[in-house]
ROTIVO-718861 format. One record per residue (C-alpha): x, y negated, z. Coordinates in nm, 2 decimals. Layout:
N
[atom [X, Y, Z]]
...
END
This chain:
290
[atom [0.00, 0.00, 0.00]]
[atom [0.28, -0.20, 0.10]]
[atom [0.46, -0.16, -0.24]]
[atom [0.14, -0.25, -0.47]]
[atom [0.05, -0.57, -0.24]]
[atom [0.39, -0.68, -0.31]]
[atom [0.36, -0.56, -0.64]]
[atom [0.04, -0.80, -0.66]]
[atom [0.23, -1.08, -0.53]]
[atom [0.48, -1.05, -0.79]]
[atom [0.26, -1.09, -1.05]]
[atom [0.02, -1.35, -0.94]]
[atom [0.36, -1.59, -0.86]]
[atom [0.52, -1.51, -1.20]]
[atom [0.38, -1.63, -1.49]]
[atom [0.11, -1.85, -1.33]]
[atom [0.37, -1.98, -1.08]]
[atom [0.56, -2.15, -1.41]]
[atom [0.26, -2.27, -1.58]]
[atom [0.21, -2.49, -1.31]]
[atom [0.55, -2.65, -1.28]]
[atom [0.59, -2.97, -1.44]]
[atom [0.79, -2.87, -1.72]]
[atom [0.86, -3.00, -2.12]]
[atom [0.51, -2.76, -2.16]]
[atom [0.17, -2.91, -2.18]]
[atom [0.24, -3.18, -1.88]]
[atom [0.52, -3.35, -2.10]]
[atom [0.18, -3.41, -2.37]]
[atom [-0.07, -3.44, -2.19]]
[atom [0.00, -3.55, -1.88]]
[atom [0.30, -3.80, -1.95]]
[atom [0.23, -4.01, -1.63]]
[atom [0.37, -3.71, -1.40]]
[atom [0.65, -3.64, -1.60]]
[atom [1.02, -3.81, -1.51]]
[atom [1.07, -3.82, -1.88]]
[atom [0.77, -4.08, -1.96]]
[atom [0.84, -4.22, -1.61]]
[atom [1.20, -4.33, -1.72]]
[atom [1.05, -4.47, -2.04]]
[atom [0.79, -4.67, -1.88]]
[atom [1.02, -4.81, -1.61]]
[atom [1.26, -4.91, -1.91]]
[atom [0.95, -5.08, -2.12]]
[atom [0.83, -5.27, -1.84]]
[atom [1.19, -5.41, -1.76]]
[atom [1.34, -5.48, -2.11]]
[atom [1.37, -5.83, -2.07]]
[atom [1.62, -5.79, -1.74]]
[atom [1.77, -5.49, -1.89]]
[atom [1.87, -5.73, -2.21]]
[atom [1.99, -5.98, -2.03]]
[atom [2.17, -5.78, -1.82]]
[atom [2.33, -5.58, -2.14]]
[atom [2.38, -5.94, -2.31]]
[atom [2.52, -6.08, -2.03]]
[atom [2.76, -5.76, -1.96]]
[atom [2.85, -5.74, -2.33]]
[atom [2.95, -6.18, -2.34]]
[atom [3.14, -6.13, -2.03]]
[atom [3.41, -5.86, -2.17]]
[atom [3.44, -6.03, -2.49]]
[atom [3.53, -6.37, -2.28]]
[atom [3.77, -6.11, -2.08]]
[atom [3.95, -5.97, -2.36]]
[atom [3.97, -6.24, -2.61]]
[atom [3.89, -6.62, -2.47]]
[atom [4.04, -6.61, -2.11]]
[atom [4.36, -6.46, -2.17]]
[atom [4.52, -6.78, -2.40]]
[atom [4.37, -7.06, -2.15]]
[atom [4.62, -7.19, -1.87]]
[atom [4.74, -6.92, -1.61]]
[atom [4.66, -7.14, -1.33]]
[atom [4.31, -6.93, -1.35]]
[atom [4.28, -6.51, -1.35]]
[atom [4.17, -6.44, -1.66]]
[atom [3.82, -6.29, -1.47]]
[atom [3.79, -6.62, -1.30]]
[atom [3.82, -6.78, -1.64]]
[atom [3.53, -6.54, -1.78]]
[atom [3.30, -6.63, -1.44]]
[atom [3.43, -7.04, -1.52]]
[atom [3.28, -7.01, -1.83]]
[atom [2.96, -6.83, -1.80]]
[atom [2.89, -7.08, -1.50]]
[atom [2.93, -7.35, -1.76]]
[atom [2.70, -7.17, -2.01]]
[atom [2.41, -7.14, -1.77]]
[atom [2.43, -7.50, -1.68]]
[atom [2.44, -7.62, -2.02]]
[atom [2.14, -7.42, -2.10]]
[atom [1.95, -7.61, -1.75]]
[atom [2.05, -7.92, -1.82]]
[atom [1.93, -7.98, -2.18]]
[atom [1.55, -8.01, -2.11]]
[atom [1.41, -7.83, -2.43]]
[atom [1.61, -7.55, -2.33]]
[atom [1.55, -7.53, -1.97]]
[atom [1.17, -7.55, -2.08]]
[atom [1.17, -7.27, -2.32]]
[atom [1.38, -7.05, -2.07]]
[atom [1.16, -7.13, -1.82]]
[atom [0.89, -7.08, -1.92]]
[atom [0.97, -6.74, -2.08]]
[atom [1.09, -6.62, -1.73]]
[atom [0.74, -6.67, -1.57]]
[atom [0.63, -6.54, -1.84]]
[atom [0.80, -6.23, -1.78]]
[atom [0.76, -6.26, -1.42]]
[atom [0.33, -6.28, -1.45]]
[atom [0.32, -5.95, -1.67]]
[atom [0.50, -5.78, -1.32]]
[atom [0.23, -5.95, -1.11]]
[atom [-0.06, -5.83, -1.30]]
[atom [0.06, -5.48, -1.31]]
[atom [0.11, -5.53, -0.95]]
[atom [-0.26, -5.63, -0.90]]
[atom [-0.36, -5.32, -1.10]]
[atom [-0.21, -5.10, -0.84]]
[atom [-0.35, -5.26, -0.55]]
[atom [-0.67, -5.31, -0.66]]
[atom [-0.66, -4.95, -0.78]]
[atom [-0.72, -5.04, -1.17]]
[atom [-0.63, -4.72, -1.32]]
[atom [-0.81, -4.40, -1.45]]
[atom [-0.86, -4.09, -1.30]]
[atom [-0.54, -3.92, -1.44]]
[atom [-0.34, -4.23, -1.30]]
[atom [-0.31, -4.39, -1.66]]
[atom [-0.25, -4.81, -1.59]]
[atom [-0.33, -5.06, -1.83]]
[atom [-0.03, -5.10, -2.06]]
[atom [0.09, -5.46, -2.07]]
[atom [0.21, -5.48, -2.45]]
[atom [0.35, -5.85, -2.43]]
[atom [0.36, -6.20, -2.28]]
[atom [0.42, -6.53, -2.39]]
[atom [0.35, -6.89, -2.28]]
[atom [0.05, -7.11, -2.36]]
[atom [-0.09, -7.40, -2.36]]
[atom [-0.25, -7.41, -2.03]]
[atom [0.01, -7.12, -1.83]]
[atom [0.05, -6.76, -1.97]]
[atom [-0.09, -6.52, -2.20]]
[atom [-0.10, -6.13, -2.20]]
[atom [-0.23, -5.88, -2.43]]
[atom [-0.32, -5.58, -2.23]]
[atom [-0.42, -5.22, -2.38]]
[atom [-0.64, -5.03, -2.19]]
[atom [-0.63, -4.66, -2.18]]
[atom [-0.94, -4.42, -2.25]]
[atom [-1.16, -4.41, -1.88]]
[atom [-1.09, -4.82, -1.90]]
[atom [-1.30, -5.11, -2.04]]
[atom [-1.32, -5.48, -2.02]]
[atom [-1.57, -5.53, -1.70]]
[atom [-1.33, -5.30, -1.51]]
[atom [-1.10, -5.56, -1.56]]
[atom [-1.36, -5.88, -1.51]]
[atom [-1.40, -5.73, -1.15]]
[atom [-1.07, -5.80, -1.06]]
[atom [-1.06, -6.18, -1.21]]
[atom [-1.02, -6.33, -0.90]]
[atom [-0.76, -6.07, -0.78]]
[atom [-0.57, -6.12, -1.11]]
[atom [-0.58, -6.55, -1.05]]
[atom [-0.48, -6.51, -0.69]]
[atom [-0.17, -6.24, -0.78]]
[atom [-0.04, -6.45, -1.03]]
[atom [-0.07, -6.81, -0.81]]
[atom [-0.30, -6.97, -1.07]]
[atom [-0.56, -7.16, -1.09]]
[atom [-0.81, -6.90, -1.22]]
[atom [-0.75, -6.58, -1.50]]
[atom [-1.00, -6.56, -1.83]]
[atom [-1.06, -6.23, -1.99]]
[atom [-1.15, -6.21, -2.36]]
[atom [-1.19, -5.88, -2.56]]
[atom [-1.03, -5.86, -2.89]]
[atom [-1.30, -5.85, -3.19]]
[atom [-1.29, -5.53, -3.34]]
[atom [-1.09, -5.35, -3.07]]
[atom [-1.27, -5.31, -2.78]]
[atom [-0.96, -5.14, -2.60]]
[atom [-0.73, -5.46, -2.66]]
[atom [-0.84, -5.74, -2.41]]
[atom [-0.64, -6.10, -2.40]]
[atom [-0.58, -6.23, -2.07]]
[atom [-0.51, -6.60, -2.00]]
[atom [-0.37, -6.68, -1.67]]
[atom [-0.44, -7.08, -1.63]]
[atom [-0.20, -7.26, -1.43]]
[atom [-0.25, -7.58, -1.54]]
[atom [-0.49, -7.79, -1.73]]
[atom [-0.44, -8.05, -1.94]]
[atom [-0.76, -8.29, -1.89]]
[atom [-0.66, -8.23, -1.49]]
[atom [-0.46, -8.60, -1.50]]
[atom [-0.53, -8.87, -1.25]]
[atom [-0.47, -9.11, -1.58]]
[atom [-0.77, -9.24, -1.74]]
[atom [-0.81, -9.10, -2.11]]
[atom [-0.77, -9.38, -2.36]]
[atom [-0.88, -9.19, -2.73]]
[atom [-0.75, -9.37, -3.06]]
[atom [-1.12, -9.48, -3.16]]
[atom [-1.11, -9.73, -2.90]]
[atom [-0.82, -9.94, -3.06]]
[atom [-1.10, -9.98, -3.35]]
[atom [-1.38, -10.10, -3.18]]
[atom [-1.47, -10.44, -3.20]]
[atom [-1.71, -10.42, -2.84]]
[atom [-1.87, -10.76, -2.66]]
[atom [-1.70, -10.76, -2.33]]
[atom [-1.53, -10.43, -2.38]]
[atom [-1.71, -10.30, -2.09]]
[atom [-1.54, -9.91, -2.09]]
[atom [-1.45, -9.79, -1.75]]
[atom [-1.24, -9.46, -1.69]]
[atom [-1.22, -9.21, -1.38]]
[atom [-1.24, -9.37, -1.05]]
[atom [-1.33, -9.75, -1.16]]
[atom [-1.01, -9.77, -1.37]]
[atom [-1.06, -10.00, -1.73]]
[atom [-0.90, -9.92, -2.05]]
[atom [-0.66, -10.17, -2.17]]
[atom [-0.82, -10.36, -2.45]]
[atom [-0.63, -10.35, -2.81]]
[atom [-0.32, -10.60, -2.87]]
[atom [-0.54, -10.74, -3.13]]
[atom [-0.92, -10.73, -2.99]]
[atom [-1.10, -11.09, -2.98]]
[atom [-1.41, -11.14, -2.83]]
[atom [-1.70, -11.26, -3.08]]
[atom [-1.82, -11.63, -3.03]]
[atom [-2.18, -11.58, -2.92]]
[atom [-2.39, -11.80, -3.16]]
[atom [-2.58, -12.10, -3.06]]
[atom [-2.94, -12.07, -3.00]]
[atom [-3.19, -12.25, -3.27]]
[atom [-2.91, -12.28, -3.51]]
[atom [-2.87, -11.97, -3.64]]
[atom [-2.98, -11.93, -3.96]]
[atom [-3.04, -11.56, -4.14]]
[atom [-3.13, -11.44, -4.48]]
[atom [-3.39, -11.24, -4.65]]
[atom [-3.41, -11.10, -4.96]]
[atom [-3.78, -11.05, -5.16]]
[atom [-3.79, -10.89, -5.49]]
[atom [-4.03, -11.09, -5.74]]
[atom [-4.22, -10.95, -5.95]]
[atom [-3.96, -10.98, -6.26]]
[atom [-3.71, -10.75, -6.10]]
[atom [-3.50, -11.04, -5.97]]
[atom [-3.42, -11.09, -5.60]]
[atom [-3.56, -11.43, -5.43]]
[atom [-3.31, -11.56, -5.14]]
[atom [-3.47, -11.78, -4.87]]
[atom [-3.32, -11.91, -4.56]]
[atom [-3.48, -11.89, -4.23]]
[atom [-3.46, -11.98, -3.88]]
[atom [-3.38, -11.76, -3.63]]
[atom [-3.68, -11.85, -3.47]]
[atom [-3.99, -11.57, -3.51]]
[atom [-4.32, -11.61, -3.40]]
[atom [-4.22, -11.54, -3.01]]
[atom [-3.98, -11.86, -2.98]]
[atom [-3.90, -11.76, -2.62]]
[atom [-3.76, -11.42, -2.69]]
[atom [-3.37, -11.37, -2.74]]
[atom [-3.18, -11.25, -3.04]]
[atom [-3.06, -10.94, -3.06]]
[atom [-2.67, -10.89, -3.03]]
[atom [-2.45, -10.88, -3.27]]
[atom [-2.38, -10.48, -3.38]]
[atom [-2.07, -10.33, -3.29]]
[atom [-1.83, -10.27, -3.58]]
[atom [-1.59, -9.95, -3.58]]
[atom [-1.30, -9.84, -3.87]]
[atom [-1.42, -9.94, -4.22]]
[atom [-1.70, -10.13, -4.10]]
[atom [-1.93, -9.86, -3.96]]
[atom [-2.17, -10.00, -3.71]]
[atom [-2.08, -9.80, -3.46]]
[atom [-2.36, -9.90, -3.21]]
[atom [-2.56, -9.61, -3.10]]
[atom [-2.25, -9.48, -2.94]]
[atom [-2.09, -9.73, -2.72]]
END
């Protein structure tokens, strides 16, 4: 009895045994998230930006080594020539402002992609095999950072609206907008807002002022602040009552066009003229919007 309940043992921890240890078998296919293969992979997607700077930076500095440091003055090592001028590099690149704008920018850039995939993990965003959202890419914007996330079959777009909020808070933003691609309902575009441009204390002053010709130029901003008026604005001369004179034109009945001059005066003598129209850019009368 002994022997064939060993025997039994034997076979039920053979084969079976194997099939179930993560292998290059069916887990490396179909279950990539548990194998160190596709784990290695996915750590080195998510971090190619530092691993190319890193390889960059590595590659610069034994070229500086071999061939730049070794004919300046011997005052210096020829490593703390190599260090010298890699300092000087990086605060070149700092000090010019179009540079230091574009690096930094891409490095928060970089830096927001890790923060959402952080959020996905501790707000548990992931399917039921363990699949996350793949971040594909990140670049700046307009208003703070945009991502283009693919999401993996078990995944949609509201799984992802429910965790707005987290997604605003992880990334220290004002507030994150979801928008599904059209056409592809598994790629979603995600806009982390940092900043908005209409958020100025600065009144807004638009071109089309410049052009209007307004009585008074009565236009207030935000918080009681008034536009400047144009170098070249002059008020209208307001015209004098009872002299005003205006024209009107009655076809006869020959076709030609009679021209009489009247008084401003109408059958209410009391009553005020109307004031003058306000003129915009080519002489549209621009009225009905001021």
């Amino acid at each position: 009895m002994a022997r064939s309940a060993s025997g039994r043992v034997r076979g039920r921890s053979g084969p079976r045994g194997r099939s179930q240890s993560p292998g290059w078998g069916w887990e490396f296919l179909v279950r990539p998230e548990h194998n160190r293969f596709w784990l290695v992979v996915g750590f080195v997607v998510r971090r190619r930006a530092e691993l190319t700077v890193i390889t960059v930076t590595w590659l610069v500095f034994v070229q500086l080594e071999s061939h730049v440091s070794p004919g300046l003055p011997a005052w210096m090592t020829p490593v703390q020539w190599t260090w010298l001028l890699l300092a000087a590099t990086v605060a070149v690149v700092l000090t010019i402002p179009a540079s230091r704008r574009y690096t930094v920018r891409r490095a928060t850039a970089v830096i927001m992609r890790h923060r959402m995939r952080a959020c996905f993990l501790q707000t548990r965003t992931w399917t039921a095999n363990g699949r996350l959202p793949f971040l594909m890419w990140s670049r700046p914007s307009r208003v703070g950072i945009r991502v283009r996330v693919w999401l993996p079959a078990g995944l949609s777009v509201n799984d992802l609206e429910r965790i707005i909020d987290e997604l605003g808070a992880a990334c220290w933003a004002r507030e994150a907008r979801i928008t599904a691609v059209r056409g592809q309902a598994a790629l979603v575009v995600v806009d982390i807002v940092r900043r908005d441009p209409l958020g100025g204390s600065l009144p807004l002053t638009p071109p089309v002022v410049n052009d209007l010709d307004v009585d008074g130029y009565q236009a207030y901003g935000t918080n009681g602040a008034t536009w400047p008026a144009p170098p070249d604005y002059r008020p209208p001369v307001p015209p004098v009552p009872g002299t005003a004179s205006t024209a009107t034109t009655q076809p006869s009945g020959n076709g030609r066009v009679n021209t009489s001059k009247g008084t401003a005066r109408g059958t209410n003598s009391g009553a005020q003229a109307d004031p003058p129209g306000v003129t915009g850019f080519g002489g549209m009368d621009v009225t009905d919007y001021v």
